[in-house]
Steps between C-alpha positions, in 0.01 A plus 500: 500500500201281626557482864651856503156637358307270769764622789455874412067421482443331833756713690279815393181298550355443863639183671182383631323525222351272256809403335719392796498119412654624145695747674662210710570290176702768345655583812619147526615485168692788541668357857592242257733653273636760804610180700706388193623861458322524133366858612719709716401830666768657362696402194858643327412533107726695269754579779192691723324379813107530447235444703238258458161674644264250368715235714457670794159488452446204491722442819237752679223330336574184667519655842156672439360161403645274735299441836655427811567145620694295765850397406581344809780229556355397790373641854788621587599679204216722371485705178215630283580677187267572170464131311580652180841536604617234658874356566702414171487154401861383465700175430768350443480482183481910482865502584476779784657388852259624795723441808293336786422816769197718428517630160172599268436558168223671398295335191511679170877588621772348163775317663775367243679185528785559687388739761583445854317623750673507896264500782252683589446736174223624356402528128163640413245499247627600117907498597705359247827332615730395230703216434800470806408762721526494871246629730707471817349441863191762643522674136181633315386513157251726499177480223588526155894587538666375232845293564774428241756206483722413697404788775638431922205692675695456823390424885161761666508663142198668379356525142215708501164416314316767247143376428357854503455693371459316193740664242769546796814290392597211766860460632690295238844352589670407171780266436797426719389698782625482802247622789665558850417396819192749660505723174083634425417568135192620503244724228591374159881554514698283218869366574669471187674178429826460654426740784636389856273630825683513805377399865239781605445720188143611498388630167130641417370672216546842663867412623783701320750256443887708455708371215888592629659314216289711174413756734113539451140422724278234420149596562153358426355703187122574496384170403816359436743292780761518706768340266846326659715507205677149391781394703457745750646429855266744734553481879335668774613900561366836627467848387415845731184581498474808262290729761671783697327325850685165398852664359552698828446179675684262321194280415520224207286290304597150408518452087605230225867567372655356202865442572632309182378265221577137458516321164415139466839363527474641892334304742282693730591409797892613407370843385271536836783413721753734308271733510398546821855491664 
């Protein structure tokens, strides 16, 4: 592809150099089609999550090519930020609701029609948000995580952001997810469609995660993630720590624990609450 080829040339080429005005045209150009979600950094094909390096390229390219400038709303409220990437333009016509109170969106961040973002939340450069997902009040959406349909990423939530390294996957939240309140997933871990977080569960890509109901440890792999299975109800639990210092005094460790599956005939809220009683 064209603008693939050009992406992959300037982002290995100095950005000072001779080229930067045609560096800055392709960059645009490829802004373009990230804002309208035509290039993701991270897309599903043949059942498999794969990670789009040359995209993330091009979303470090435009850092390295943008130059500072003042974004200020007035005297009182002062920001300054690189002018490549500045806030998403959005309308009504996009069919996204932005409730009034202090929310941002990043340019080169895909929203879908639909989307409803609850004050203040953040979204950041090369997120894609599909089509009636919530991003609840002080939630993040860190760069390049990848959300499904229909997802609740609940109140003070955190979706981490993978830029680099370049090959690392980014979060991705598929369909139907439903993100509690204060949960962190961070370092390229995928939640499997169907999968219900509850309030508090902090999942990285070094975090075992303890399946009671098949009886099994999910782990990150070498360069493979941290996988939530689909349907998975995981709520926050401990384990001892596995030294002889911590077993004589009792210490533990807080983990992930997978206490049933739901199906899509139960809501998650049901399964949460039955679950956690």
């Amino acid at each position: 592809m064209r603008l693939q080829d050009e992406i992959e040339r300037f982002y290995d080429a100095e950005p000072g150099g001779p080229d930067r005005a045609a560096a800055l045209k392709a960059f645009n150009e490829f802004k373009f089609f990230l804002n309208r979600g035509e290039i993701r950094a991270a897309e599903k094909s043949g059942g498999t999550w794969k990670v789009n390096s040359w995209v993330k390229k091009g979303i470090i390219l435009g850092f390295r090519l943008g130059v500072l400038e003042d974004a200020s709303i007035d005297a009182r409220f002062r920001y300054f930020d690189k002018n490549t990437y500045p806030l998403k333009s959005v309308s009504v016509a996009d069919g996204v609701r932005i409730v009034p109170g202090g929310s941002s969106i990043r340019d080169g961040a895909y929203i879908a029609s639909g989307v409803v973002c609850m004050p203040p939340m953040y979204i950041n450069v090369g997120a894609y948000v599909d089509e009636g997902t919530m991003i609840d009040s002080h939630a993040l959406v860190g760069s390049c995580a990848q959300i499904g349909k229909r997802v609740h990423v609940s109140a003070a939530a955190q979706i981490g952001g993978v830029l680099e390294p370049i090959g690392a996957f980014p979060v991705i939240i598929e369909d139907d997810v439903m993100v509690g309140g204060n949960c962190g997933i961070y370092e390229g871990t995928i939640v499997s469609r169907l999968a219900v977080i509850a309030a508090g569960v902090i999942m990285t890509g070094g975090t075992p995660v303890y399946d009671s109901v098949k009886k099994t440890v999910y782990r990150k792999e070498g360069d493979s993630p941290l996988v939530i299975p689909e349907g998975a109800v995981v709520v926050p639990g401990s384990r001892p720590l596995d030294t002889e210092w911590g077993k004589a005094r009792g210490i533990t460790v807080s983990t992930p624990v997978i206490v049933k599956y739901r199906d899509e005939k139960t809501a998650a809220a049901t399964v949460l609450e039955e679950s956690l009683r």
